[in-house]
VEXKETI-770315 format. One record per residue (C-alpha): residue number from 1; x, y, z negated. Coordinates in steps of 0.25 Angstrom, whole numbers, plus 5000, padded with zeros to 4 digits. Layout:
% VEXKETI-770315
NODE     i      u      v      w
NODE   NUM      X      Y      Z
...
//
This chain:
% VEXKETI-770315
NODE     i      u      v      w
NODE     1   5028   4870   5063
NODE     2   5037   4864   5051
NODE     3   5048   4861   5063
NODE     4   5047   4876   5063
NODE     5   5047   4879   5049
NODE     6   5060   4870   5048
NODE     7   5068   4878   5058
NODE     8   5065   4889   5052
NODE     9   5069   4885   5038
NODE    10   5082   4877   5044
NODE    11   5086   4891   5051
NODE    12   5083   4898   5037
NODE    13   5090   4889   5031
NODE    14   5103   4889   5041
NODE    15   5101   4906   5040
NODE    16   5103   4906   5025
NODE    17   5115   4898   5025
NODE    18   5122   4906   5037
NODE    19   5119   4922   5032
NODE    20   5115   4919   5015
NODE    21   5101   4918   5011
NODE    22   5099   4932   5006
NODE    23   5101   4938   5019
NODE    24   5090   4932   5025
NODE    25   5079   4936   5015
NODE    26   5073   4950   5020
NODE    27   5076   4963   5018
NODE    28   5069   4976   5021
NODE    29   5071   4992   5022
NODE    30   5061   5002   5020
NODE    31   5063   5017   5025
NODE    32   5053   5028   5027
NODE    33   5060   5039   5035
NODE    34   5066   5050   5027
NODE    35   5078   5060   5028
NODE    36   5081   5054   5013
NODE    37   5090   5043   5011
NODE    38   5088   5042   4995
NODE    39   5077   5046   4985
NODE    40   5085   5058   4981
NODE    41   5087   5063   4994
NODE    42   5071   5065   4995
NODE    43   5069   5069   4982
NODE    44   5079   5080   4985
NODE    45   5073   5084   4997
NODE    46   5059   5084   4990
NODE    47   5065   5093   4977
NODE    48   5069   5102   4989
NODE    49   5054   5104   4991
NODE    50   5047   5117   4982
NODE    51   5033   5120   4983
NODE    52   5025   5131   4988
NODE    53   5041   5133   4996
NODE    54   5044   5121   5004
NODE    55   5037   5123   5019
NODE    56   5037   5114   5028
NODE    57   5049   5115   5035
NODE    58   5057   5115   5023
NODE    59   5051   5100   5021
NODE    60   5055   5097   5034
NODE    61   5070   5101   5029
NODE    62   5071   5093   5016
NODE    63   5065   5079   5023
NODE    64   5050   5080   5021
NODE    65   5046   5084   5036
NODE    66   5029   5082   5036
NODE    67   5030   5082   5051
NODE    68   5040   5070   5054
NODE    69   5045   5065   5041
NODE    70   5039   5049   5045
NODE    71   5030   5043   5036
NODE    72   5026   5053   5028
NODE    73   5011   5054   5023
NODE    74   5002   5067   5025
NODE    75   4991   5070   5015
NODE    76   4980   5081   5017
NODE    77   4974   5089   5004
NODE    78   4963   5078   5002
NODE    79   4973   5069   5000
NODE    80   4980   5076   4990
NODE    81   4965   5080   4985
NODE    82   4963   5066   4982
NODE    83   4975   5063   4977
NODE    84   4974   5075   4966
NODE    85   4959   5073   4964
NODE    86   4960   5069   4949
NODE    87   4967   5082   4946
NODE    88   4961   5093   4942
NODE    89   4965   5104   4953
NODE    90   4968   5113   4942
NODE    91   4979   5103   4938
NODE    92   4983   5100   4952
NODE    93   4999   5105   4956
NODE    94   4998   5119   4963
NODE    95   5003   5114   4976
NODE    96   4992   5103   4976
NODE    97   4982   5114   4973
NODE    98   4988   5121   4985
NODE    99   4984   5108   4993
NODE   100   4971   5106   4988
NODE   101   4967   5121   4992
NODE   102   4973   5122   5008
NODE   103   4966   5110   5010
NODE   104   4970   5108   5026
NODE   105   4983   5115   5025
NODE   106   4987   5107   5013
NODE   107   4995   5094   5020
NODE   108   5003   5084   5009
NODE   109   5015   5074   5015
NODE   110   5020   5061   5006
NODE   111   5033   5057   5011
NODE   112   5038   5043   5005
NODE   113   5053   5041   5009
NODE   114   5058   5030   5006
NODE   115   5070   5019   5007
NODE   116   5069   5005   5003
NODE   117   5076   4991   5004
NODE   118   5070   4979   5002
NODE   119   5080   4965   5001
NODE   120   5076   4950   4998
NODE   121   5084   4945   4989
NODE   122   5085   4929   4981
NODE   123   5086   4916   4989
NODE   124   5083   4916   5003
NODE   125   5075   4902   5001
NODE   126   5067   4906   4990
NODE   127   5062   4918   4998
NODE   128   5060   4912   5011
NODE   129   5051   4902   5005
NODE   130   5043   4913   4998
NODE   131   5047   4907   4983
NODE   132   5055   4918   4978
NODE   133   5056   4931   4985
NODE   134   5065   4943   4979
NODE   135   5067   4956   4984
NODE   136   5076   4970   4981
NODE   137   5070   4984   4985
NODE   138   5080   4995   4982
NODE   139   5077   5009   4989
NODE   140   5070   5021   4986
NODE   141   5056   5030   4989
NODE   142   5053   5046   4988
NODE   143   5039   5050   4988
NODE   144   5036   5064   4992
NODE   145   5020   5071   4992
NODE   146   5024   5085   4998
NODE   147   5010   5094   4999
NODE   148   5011   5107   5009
NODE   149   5000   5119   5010
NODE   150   5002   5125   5022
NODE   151   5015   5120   5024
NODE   152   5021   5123   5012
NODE   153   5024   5113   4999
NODE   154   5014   5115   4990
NODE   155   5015   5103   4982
NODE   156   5025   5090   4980
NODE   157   5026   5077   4974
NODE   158   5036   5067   4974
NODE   159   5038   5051   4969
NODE   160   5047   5041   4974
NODE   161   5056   5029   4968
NODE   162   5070   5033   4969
NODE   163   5078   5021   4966
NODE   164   5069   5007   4970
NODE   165   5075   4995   4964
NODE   166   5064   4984   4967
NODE   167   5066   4966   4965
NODE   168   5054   4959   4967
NODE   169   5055   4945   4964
NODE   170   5045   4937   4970
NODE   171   5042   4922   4965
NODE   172   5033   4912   4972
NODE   173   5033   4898   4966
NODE   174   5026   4892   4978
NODE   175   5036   4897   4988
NODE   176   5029   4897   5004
NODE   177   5016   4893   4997
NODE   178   5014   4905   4990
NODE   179   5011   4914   5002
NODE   180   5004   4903   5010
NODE   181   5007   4911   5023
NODE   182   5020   4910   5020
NODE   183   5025   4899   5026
NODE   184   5017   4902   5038
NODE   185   5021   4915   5042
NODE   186   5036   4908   5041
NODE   187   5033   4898   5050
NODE   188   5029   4906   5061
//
């Protein structure tokens, strides 16, 4: 078991010399599928969208399909009904009204495109002995709540992050002995 734990390190060790060590630290993508390849592209194509106007189809055209868009969440009218409950109905956007009201033909769609990039970045060592561990996230996220009444848009919403920027910087004094399955699940 430390024979194993010595090769490994010892071909660590001979991997950092040959390719640099911060191109072994990891690095990771995160896409949800989406016609748009920027934050303004989506928001352009949400813009696009007019209330008590937009059908169905017309979503389909600007990017937001309900039918085959991938991961896209669906909400009925109790799920907007519990989401507006501390509002008084009189207060409640027209379009949400509109929802409340069809009940069974009232359908809601959260679309959540997003493109992100995650990169390690410092010493390999540090990292790879879990004592230091930085990271860089750089991409961006669109969030769109569309609610339809017999298939129209009666309502919309949208929040995102248009530019992420993120470092986290974490520090753990006691290296491999902070996380004591650590070093476990290495050497296996």
């Amino acid at each position: 078991m430390v024979a194993e734990m010595l090769i490994r390190l010892a071909f660590a060790g001979v991997l950092s010399l040959l390719a640099g060590c911060s191109a072994l630290l990891p690095s990771a993508r995160e896409t949800v599928e989406s016609p748009w390849q920027t934050f303004a592209e989506a928001k352009t194509a949400y813009d696009k969208i007019i209330p008590d106007k937009t059908t169905v189809e017309e979503l389909k055209k600007l990017g937001y399909d309900i039918k085959t868009s991938p991961n896209v969440k669906i909400l009925n009218y109790l799920d907007i009904a519990a989401t507006v409950q501390s509002i008084p109905m009189a207060e409640l956007d027209p379009g949400l009204q509109a929802c409340l009201r069809a009940r069974n033909d009232c359908r809601s769609y959260v679309f959540e495109p997003k493109r992100t990039h995650t990169r390690r970045i410092g010493s390999f060592w540090l990292d790879i002995f879990n004592f230091r561990r930085k990271s860089h996230e750089t991409g961006w996220q669109f969030k769109a709540l569309l609610v339809l009444v017999n298939e129209h848009v009666s309502y919309k919403l949208w929040s995102g992050d248009p530019q992420i920027d993120e470092h986290r910087d974490l520090r753990n004094p006691l290296g491999p002995l902070q996380e004591p399955g650590f070093i476990l699940n290495r050497i296996r």
